[in-house]
TORKOL-4160 file (C-alpha; in steps of 0.2 Angstrom, whole numbers, padded with zeros to 4 digits, m for minus):
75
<pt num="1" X="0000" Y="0000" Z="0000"/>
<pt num="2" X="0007" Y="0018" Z="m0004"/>
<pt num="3" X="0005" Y="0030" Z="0008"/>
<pt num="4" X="0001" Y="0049" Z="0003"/>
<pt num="5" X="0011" Y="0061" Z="0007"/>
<pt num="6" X="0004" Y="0078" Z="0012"/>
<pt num="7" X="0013" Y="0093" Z="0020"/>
<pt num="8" X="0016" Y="0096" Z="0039"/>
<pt num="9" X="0004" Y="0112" Z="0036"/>
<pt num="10" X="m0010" Y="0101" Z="0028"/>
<pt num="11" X="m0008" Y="0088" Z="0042"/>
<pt num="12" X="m0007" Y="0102" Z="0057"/>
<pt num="13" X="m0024" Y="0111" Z="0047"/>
<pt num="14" X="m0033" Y="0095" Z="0048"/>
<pt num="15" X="m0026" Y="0090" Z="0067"/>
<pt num="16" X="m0033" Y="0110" Z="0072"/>
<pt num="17" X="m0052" Y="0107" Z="0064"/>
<pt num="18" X="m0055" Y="0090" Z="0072"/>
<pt num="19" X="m0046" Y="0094" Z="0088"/>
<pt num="20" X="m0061" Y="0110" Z="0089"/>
<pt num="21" X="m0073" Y="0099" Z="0080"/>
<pt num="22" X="m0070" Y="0083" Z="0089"/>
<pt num="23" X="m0060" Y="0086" Z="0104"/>
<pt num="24" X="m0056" Y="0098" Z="0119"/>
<pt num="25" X="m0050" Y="0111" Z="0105"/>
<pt num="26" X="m0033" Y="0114" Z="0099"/>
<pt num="27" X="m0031" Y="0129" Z="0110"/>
<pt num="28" X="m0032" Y="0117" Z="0125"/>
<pt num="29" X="m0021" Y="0104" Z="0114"/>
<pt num="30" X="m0009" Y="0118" Z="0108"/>
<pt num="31" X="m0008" Y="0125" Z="0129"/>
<pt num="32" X="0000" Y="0108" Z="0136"/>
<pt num="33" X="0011" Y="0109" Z="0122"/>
<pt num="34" X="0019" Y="0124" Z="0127"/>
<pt num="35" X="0020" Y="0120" Z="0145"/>
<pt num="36" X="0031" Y="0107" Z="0140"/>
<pt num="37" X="0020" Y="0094" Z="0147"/>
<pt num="38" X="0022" Y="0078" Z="0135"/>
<pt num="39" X="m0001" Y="0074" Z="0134"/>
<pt num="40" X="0001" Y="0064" Z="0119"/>
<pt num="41" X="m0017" Y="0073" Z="0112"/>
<pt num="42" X="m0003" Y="0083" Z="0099"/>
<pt num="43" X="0003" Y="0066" Z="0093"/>
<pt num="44" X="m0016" Y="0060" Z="0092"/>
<pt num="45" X="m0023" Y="0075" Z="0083"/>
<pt num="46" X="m0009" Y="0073" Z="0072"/>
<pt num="47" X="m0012" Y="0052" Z="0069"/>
<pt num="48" X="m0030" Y="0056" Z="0068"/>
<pt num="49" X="m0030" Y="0071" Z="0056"/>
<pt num="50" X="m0018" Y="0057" Z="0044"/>
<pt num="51" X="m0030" Y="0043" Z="0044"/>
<pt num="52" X="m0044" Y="0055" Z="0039"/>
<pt num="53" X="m0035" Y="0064" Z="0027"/>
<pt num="54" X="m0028" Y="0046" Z="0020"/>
<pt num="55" X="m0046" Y="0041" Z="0019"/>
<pt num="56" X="m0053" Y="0057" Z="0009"/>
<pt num="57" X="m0039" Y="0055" Z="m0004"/>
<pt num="58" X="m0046" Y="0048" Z="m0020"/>
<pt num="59" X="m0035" Y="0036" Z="m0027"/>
<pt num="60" X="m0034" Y="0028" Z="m0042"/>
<pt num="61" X="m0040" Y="0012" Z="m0038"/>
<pt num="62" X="m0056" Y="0020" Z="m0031"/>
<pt num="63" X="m0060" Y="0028" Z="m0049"/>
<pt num="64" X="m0058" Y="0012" Z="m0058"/>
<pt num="65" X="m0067" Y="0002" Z="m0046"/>
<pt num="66" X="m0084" Y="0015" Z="m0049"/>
<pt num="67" X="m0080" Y="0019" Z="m0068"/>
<pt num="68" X="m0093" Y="0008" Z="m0079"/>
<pt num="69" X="m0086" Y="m0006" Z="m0090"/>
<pt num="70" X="m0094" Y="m0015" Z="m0105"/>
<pt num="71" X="m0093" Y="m0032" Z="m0105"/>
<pt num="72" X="m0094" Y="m0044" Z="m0121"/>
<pt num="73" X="m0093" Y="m0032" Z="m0133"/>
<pt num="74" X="m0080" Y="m0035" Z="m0146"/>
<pt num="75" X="m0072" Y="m0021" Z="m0158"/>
């Protein structure tokens, strides 16, 4: 399986809207952070924001698995 690459600041955008959305909110996230307290909820935001992002990525597989095909037809 390939895995998609997507930048550090698509990844952090993606963490920061489910983190509000989903979670305490990235200010509170973003807070422990920067008191130097290891949480781990950066690393999960992070981890979480990559599977959804992995899952919304249309691949080319995908498209050939919805595309039509005729069957029998000769040319």
């Amino acid at each position: 399986m390939t895995q998609e690459r997507f930048t550090e600041a698509e990844i952090m955008d993606h963490a920061r809207r489910l983190a509000d959305e989903q979670g305490p909110g990235w200010d509170a996230v973003m807070a422990e952070e920067h008191v130097g307290k290891d949480s781990g909820a950066l690393r999960f935001w992070r981890q979480q924001a990559m599977k959804d992002l992995e899952l919304k990525t249309v691949t080319s597989l995908d498209v050939e698995s919805e595309s039509p095909r005729t069957v029998g037809l000769d040319e």
